[in-house]
VODOTOR-194666 format. One record per residue (C-alpha): residue in one letter; x, y, z. Coordinates in nm, 3 decimals, padded with zeros to 5 digits. Layout:
<sites>
A,X,Y,Z
...
</sites>
This chain:
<sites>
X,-02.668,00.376,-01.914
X,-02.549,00.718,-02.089
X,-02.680,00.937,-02.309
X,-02.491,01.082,-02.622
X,-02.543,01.424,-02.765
X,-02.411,01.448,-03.126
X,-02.308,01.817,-03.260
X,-02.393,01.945,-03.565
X,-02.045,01.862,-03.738
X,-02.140,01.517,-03.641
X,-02.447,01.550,-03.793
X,-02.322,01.712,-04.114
X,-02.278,01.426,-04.400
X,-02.350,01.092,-04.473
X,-01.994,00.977,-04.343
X,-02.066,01.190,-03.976
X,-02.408,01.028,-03.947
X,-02.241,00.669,-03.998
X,-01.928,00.753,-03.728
X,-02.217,00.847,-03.490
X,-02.360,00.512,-03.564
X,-02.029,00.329,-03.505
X,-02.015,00.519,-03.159
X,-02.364,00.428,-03.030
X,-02.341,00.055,-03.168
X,-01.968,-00.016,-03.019
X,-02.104,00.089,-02.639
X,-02.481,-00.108,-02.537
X,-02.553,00.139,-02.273
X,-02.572,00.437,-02.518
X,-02.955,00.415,-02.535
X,-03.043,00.793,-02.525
X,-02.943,01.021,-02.847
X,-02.986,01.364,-02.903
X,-02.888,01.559,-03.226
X,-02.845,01.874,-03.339
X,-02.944,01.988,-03.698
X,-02.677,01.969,-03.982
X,-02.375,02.226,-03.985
X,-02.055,02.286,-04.174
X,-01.964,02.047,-04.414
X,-01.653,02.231,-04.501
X,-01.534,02.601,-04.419
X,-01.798,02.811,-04.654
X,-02.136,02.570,-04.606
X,-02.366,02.691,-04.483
X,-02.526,02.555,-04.138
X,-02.893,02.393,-04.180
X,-02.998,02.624,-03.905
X,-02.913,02.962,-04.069
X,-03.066,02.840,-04.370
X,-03.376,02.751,-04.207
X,-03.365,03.084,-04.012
X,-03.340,03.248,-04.367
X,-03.644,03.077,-04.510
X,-03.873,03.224,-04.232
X,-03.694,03.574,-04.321
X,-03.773,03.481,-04.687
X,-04.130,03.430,-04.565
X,-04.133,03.761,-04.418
X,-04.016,03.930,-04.697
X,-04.165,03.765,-05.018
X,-04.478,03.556,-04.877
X,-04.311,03.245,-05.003
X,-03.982,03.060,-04.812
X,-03.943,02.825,-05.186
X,-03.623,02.882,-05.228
X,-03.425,02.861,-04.956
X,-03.638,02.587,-04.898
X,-03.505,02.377,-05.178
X,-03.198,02.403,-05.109
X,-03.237,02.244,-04.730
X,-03.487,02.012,-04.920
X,-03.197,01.908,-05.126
X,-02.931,01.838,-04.835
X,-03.191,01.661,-04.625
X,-03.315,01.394,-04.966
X,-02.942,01.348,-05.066
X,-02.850,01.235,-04.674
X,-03.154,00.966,-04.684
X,-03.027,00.906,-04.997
X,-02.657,00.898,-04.954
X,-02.735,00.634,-04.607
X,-02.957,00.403,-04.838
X,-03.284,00.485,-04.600
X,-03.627,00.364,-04.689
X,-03.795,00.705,-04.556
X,-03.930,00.992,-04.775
X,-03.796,01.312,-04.652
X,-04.022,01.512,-04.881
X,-04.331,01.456,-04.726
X,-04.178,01.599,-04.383
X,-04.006,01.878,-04.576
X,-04.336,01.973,-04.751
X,-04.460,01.965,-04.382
X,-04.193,02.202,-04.203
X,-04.253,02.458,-04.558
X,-04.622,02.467,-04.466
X,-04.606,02.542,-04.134
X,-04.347,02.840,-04.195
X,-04.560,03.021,-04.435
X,-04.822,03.007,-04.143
X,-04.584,03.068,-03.851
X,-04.544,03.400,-03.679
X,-04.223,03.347,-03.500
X,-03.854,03.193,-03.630
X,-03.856,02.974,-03.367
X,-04.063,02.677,-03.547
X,-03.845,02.709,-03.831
X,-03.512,02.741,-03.624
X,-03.598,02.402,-03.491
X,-03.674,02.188,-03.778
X,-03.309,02.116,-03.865
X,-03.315,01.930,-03.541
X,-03.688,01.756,-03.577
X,-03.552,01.633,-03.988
X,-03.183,01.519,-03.798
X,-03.318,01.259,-03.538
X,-03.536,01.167,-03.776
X,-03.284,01.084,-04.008
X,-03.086,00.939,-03.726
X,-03.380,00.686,-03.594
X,-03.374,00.553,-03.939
X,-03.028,00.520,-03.918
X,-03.017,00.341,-03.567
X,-03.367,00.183,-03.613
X,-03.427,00.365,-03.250
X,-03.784,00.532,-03.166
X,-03.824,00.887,-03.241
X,-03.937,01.130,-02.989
X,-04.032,01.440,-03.041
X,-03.874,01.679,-02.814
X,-04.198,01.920,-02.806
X,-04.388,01.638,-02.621
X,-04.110,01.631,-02.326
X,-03.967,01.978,-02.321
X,-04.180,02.268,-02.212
X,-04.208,02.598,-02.109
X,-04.452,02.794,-01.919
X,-04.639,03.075,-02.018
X,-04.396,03.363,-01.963
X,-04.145,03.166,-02.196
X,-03.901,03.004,-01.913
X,-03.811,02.687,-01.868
X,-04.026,02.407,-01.684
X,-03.757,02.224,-01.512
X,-04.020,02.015,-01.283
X,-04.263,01.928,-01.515
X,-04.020,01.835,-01.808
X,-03.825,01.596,-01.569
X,-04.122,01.431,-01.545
X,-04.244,01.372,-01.844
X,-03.874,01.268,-01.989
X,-03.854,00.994,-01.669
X,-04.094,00.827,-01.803
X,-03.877,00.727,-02.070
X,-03.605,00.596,-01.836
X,-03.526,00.225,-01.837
X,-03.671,00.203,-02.236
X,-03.527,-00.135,-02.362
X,-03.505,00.022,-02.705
X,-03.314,00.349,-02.820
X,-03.509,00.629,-02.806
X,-03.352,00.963,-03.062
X,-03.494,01.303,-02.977
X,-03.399,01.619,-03.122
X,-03.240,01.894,-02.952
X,-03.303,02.279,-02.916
X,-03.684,02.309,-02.874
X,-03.944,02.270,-02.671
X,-04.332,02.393,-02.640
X,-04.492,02.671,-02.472
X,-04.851,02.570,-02.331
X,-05.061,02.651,-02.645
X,-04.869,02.439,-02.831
X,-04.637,02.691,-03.043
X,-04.245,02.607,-03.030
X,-03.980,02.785,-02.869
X,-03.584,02.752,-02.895
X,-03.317,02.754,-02.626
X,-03.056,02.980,-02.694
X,-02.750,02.868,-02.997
X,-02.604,02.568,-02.844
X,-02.927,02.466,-02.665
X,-02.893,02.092,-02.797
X,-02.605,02.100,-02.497
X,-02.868,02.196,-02.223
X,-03.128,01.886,-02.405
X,-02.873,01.642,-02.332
X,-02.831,01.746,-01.994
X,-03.217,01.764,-01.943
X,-03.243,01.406,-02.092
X,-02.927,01.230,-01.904
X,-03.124,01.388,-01.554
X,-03.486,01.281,-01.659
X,-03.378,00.931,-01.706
X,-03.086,00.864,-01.447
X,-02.795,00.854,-01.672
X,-02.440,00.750,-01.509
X,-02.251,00.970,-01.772
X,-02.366,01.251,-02.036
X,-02.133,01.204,-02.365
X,-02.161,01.532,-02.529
X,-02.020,01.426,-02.869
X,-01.830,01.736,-03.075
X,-01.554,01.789,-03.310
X,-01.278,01.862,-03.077
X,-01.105,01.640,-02.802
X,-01.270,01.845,-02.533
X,-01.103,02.137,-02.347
X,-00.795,02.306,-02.396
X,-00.639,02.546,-02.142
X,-00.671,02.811,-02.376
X,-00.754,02.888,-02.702
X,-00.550,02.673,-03.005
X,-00.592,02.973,-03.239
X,-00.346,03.247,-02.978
X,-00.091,02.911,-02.853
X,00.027,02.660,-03.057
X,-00.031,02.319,-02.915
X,-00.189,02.460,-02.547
X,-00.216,02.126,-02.314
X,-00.558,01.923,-02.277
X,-00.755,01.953,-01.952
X,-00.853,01.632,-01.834
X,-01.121,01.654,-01.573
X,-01.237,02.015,-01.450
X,-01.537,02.094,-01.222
X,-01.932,02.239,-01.335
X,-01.786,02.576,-01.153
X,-01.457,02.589,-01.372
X,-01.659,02.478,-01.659
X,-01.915,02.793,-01.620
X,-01.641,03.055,-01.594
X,-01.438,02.893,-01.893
X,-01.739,02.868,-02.094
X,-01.852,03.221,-01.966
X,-01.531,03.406,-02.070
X,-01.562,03.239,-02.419
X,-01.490,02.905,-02.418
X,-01.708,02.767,-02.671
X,-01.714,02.360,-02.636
X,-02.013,02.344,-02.417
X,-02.325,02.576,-02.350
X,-02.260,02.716,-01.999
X,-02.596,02.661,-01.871
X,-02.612,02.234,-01.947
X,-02.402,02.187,-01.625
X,-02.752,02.283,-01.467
X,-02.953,01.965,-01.493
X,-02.743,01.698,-01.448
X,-02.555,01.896,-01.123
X,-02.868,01.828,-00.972
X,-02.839,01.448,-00.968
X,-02.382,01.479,-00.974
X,-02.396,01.323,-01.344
X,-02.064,01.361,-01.529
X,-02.014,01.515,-01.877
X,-01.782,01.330,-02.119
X,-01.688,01.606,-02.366
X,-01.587,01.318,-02.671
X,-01.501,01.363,-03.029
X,-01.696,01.202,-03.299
X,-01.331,01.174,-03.543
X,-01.157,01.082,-03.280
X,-01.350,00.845,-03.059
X,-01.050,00.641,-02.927
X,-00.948,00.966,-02.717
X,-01.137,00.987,-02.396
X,-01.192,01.358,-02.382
X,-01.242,01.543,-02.109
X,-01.475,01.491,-01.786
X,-01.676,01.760,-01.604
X,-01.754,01.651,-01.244
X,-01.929,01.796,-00.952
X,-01.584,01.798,-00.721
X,-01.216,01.771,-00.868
X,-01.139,01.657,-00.501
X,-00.881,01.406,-00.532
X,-00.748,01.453,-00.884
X,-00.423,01.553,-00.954
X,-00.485,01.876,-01.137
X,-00.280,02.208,-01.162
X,-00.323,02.523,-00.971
X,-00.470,02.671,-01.310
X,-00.717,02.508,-01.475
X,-00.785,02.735,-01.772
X,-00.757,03.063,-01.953
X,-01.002,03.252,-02.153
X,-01.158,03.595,-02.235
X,-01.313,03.780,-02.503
X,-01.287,04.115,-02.655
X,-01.571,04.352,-02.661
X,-01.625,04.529,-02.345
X,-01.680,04.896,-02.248
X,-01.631,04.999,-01.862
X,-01.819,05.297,-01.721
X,-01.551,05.450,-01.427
X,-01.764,05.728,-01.193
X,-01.569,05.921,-00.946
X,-01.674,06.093,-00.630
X,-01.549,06.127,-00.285
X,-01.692,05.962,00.032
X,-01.865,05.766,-00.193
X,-01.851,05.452,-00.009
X,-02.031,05.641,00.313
X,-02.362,05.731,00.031
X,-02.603,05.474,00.131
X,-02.763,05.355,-00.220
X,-02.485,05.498,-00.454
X,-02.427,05.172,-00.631
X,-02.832,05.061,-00.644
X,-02.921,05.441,-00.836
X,-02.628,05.361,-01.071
X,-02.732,04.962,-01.148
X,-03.098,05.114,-01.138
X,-02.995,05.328,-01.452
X,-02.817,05.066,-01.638
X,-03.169,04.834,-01.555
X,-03.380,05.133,-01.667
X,-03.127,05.105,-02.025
X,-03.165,04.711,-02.050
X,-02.799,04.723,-01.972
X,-02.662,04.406,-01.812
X,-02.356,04.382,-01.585
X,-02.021,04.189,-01.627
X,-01.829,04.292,-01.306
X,-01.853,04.570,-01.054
X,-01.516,04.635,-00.920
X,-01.514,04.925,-00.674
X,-01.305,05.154,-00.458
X,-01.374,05.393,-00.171
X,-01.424,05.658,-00.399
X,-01.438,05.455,-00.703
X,-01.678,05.248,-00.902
X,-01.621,05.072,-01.225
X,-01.906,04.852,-01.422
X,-01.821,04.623,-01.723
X,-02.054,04.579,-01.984
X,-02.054,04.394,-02.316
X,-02.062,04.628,-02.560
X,-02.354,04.471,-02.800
X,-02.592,04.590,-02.540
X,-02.445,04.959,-02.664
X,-02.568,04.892,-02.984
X,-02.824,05.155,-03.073
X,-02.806,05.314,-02.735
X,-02.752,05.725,-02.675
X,-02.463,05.702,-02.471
X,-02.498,06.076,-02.427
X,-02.848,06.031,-02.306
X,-02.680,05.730,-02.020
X,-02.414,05.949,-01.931
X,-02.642,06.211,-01.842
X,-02.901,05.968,-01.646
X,-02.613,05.873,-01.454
X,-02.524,06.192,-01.356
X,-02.834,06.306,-01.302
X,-02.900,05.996,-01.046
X,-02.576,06.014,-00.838
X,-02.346,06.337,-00.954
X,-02.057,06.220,-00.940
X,-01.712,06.383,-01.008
X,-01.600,06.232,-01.288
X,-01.760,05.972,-01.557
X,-01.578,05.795,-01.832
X,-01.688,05.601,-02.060
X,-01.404,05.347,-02.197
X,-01.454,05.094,-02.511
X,-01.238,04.798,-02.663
X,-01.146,04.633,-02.339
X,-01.114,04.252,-02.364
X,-01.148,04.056,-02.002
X,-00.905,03.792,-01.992
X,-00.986,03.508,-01.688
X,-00.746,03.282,-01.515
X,-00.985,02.989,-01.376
X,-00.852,02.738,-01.139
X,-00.946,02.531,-00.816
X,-00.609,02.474,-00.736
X,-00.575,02.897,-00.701
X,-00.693,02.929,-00.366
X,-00.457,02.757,-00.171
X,-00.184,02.799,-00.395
X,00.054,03.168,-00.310
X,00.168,03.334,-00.608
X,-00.113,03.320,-00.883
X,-00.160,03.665,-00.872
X,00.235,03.727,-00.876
X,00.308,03.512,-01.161
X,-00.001,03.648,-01.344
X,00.102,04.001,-01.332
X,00.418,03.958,-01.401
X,00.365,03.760,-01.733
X,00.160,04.056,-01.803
X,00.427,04.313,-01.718
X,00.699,04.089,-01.876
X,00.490,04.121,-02.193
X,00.475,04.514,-02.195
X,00.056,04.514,-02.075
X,-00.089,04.733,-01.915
X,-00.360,04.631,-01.657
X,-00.703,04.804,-01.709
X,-00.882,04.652,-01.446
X,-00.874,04.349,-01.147
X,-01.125,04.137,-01.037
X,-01.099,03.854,-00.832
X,-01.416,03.605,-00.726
X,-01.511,03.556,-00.394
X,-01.416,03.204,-00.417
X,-01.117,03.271,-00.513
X,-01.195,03.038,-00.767
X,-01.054,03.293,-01.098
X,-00.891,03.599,-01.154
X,-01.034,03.832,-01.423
X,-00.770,04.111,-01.583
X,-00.882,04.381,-01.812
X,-00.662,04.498,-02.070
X,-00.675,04.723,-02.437
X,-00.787,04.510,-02.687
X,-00.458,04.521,-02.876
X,-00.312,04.346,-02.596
X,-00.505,04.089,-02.617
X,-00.389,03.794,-02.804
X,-00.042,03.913,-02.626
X,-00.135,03.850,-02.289
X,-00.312,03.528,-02.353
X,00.020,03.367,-02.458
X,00.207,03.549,-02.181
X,00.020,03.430,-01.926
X,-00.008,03.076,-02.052
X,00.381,03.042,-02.089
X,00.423,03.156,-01.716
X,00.169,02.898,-01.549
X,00.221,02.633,-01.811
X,00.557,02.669,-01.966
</sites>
């Protein structure tokens, strides 16, 4: 039995909505369906979700969310229309308007483009719809309730007939909805393929699953076939945007694959995500990503490595700032922290400086912007000799200067910092030397 998780470009138009049924109809065991709401049609449409986050802005603003509201009302009537469905759309429209202009957080209205696309897609399948407020919830300081959401979606397991839930949301304890993060539909399908014992996850997107790196820096980079929940994390981590990182959580409880699939392309089997590679002929690098964006702090000051507590005052700072930390690589007189730099955003870096110093004096502070972290991710890198050699010199072959090195414990990736310029640069450098 599997359960399918359909994107919102699969969700998008009339023709989508009918591939999607094609995919669930042409495989029995594809019982469980989750969908996200609506998104691009074509390059400058507008996703269903941004609209619907606009009408509670609208609401804010003006008192009234009419008429940003019509125009999702429109999209949502034409789909029924468009798949010949028997089911008025306005009544649940009127419905989600309503209970915007009373709402006091974006979250109810944030979700709705999922609650109106299983709907749609129920009619469409004839499968039950299930809201995913009665199954998913949250306790009362806003996380997640793993435990008692398992339990409610188990009872669902074994269902003779197709159940469609939306994805995204879930409800605190008095009732009021509450969003995962963008891309939570991802960590719904996982929560749904563990509640009811599914043998494979299909998470159904646009693209044939993973590339080693990123189609838009090297022209025709190879597919990755099978990589593991760890790989997938760091990948996903360092920017690679197929799959929310955090969806590997539920089903690596239970060892369920993910089937990364494409809707347009169903013949093509995509790319699996298992709990152990072990086995499979893979490469000693699995994948390369990174993202721009980064400032490093570098403090300076000697014998620091013999100050007990000289790293916990400096972390204690960047806590105190709502700072959070990439990577920590130090020296014996050294210390370097990453950060991303939206947390910078409206923060006195004068004022952080100066709390730092204050809390450890050290020698010397700098404060460094526009670094991008580049990550080479791989199993097959620990006992393989010369990843590190044939990474650097790519890097050096392509005139880059290193800004920073740091290596994971498990030797499972090696992260590089270089200047932002560099970037796209070394991305195709160090492809070419591991894969060309």
């Amino acid at each position: 039995m599997k359960v399918c998780k359909f994107g919102g470009t699969s969700m998008a138009s009339a023709q989508s909505i009918l591939n999607v049924k094609n995919i669930i109809e042409g495989d029995p065991e594809r019982k469980y369906v989750i969908v996200s709401a609506p998104g691009k049609r074509f390059s400058s449409d507008i996703k269903i979700t941004d609209m619907l986050y606009g009408a509670y802005e609208e609401k804010v603003e003006t008192g009234s969310c009419r008429y940003k509201m019509a125009i999702i009302r429109e999209r949502f009537v034409e789909l029924a229309k468009e798949l010949n469905l028997d089911i008025d759309m306005n009544k649940y429209i009127d419905e989600v308007e309503e209970n915007i202009l009373t709402s006091t957080s974006p979250d109810y209205a944030a979700s709705r483009g999922e609650y109106l696309s299983a709907i749609i897609m129920s009619a469409v399948l004839g499968y039950d719809f299930v809201d995913a407020g009665d199954i998913i919830k949250f306790k009362h300081d806003g996380t997640f309730d793993s435990e008692l959401t398992n339990d409610l979606v188990k009872k669902y397991k074994g269902a003779s007939k197709g159940i469609v839930f939306p994805g995204f949301y879930g409800r605190m304890p008095d009732k009021t909805i509450k969003t995962f993060t963008r891309g939570g539909s991802d960590f719904t399908g996982a929560i749904i393929a563990r509640g009811v014992g599914a043998k494979v996850y299909e998470n159904w997107t646009d693209v044939n699953g993973f590339l080693v790196t990123d189609p838009r820096l090297v022209d025709n980079p190879r597919h990755i076939e099978v990589l593991s929940y760890e790989e997938l994390r760091e990948l996903s981590y360092m920017g690679a945007g197929v799959l929310h990182p955090d969806s590997i959580f539920p089903v690596q409880i239970d060892k369920i694959p993910i089937n990364i699939r494409n809707t347009f392309e169903p013949s093509h089997k995509g790319t699996f995500i298992l709990h152990s590679t072990q086995g499979y002929n893979i490469p000693r690098v699995t994948g390369i990503a990174g993202r721009k964006g980064n400032t490093t702090i570098s403090l300076k000051k000697a014998m620091m490595n013999s100050e007990i507590g000289f790293c916990r005052k400096v972390l204690s700072v960047l806590e105190r700032n709502g700072l959070s930390v990439e990577h920590v690589p130090t020296g014996i007189d050294t210390m370097s922290i990453v950060l991303s730099e939206k947390g910078f955003k409206g923060l006195d870096e004068h004022k952080l400086v100066n709390d730092i110093r204050g809390a450890v004096n050290p020698d010397s502070i700098e404060v460094t912007h526009s670094l991008a972290l580049i990550a080479v991710v791989g199993h097959g890198m620990a006992n393989s000799r010369g990843i590190a050699a044939t990474l650097f010199t790519a890097l050096y072959k392509a005139g880059v200067n290193v800004r920073m090195i740091d290596q994971g414990s498990s030797e499972l990736n090696i992260i590089v910092g270089v200047e932002e310029k560099d970037y796209n640069a070394s991305i195709k450098a160090i492809y070419n030397a591991f894969f060309n």
